[in-house]
C-alpha positions in Angstrom: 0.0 0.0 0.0 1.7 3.4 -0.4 2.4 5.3 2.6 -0.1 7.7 3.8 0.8 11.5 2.6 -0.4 14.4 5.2 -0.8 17.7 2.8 -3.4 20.3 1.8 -3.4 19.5 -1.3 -7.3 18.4 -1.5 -7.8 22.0 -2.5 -7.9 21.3 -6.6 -6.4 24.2 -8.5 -6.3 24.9 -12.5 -2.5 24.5 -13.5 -2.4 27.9 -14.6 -4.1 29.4 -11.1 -1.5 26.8 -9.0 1.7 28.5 -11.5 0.6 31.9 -10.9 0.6 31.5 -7.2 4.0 30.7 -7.1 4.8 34.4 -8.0 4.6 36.2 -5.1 3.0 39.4 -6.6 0.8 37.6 -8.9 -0.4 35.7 -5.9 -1.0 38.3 -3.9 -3.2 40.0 -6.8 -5.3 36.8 -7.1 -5.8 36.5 -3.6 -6.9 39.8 -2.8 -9.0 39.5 -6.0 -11.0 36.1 -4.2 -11.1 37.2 -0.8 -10.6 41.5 -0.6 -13.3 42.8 0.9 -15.5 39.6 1.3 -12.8 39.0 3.8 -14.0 41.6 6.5 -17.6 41.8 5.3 -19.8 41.2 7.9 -22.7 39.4 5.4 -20.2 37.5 3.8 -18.9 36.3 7.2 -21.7 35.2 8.2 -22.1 32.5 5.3 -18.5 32.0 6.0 -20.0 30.8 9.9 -22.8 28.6 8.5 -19.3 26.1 7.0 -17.0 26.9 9.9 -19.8 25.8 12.5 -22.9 23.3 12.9 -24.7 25.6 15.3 -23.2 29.3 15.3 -25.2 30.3 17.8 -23.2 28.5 20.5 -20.4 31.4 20.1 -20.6 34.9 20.3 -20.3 35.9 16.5 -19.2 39.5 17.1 -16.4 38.0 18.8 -15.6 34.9 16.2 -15.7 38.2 13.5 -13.4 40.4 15.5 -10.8 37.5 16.4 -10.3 36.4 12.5 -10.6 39.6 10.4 -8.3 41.6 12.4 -5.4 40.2 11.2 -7.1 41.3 8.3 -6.8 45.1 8.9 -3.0 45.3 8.8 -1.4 45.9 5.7 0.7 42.7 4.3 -2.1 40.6 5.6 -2.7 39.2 1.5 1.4 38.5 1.1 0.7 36.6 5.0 -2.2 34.7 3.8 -0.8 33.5 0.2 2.5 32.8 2.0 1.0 30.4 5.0 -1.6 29.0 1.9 1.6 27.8 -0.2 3.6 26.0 2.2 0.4 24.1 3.8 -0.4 22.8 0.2 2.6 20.8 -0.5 4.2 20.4 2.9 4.0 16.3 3.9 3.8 16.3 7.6 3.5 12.6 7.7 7.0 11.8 8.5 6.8 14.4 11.4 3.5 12.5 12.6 5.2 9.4 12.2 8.2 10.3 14.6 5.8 11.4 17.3 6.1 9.5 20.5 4.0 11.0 23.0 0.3 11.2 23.7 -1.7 12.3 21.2 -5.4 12.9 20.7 -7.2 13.3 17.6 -10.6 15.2 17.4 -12.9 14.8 14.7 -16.3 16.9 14.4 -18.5 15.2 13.6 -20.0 18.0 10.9 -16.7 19.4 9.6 -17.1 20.7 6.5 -13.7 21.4 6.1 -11.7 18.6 6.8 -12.9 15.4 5.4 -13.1 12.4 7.1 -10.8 10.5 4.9 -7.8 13.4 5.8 -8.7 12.3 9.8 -8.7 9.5 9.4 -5.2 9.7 7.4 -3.6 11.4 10.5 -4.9 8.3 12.7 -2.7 6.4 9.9 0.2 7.8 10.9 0.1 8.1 14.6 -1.7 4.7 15.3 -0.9 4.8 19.0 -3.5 8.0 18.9 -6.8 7.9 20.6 -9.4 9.0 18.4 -12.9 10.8 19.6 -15.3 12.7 17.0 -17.2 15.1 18.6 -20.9 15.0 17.9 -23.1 18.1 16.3 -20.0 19.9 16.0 -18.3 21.8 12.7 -14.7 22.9 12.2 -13.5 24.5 15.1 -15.2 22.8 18.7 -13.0 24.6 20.5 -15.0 27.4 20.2 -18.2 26.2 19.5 -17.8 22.9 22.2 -15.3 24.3 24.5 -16.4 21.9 27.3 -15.7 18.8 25.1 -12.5 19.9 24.3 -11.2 20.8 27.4 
């Protein structure tokens, strides 16, 4: 079987789109093009919330808007974003994973739209002394919107 790879790199691309953003400025261009002012729009945000979470009304979504667009009020924020986007995508963190040799616990929500199953259940792969737990009627980030599970 071929060894399990842990990347990104889901996110499908054209080839031209994936060659453009490895030039910085170009990147930058395109980003700012796709996300601009969407990015600290409060309606689009809010559509944003409806994939992020499986009940939004378990956090305080002044707060949840606050916390992630103000990084997005500083100048070089684009450059930031396109520069954490393209090492994610092709970095393979399985070997890392592999080496690990303490406790580790993976969570899983049970509604996370934004990391599949299969990509989970890739990490559990790697680590296979982990202990798993999915947390129920939960979306991507139950820290915030379960804090009491994940504590």
């Amino acid at each position: 079987a071929p060894a399990t790879r842990l990347t990104l790199s889901r996110v499908r691309l054209p080839s031209l789109v994936l060659f453009l953003f490895k030039i910085p400025i170009i990147a930058s261009v395109l980003f700012f093009m796709a996300m601009g002012k969407k990015a600290t729009c409060r309606a689009s945000f809010e559509k944003v919330l409806e994939r992020y979470y499986f009940d939004s009304s378990r956090v305080d979504c002044d707060d949840v808007f606050y916390g992630y667009t103000r990084p997005m009020r500083h100048s070089g924020w684009v450059r930031g974003a396109v520069e954490i986007v393209r090492a994610m995508r092709d970095y393979d963190s399985s070997d890392d994973a592999r080496r690990l040799d303490i406790p580790v616990l993976i969570l899983n929500a049970s509604h996370d739209k934004i990391v599949p199953r299969p990509e989970v259940e890739n990490l559990q792969k790697c680590i296979p002394h982990a202990e798993f737990q999915t947390i129920s009627d939960c979306g991507h980030n139950p820290h915030e919107e379960k804090p009491d599970v994940v504590r």
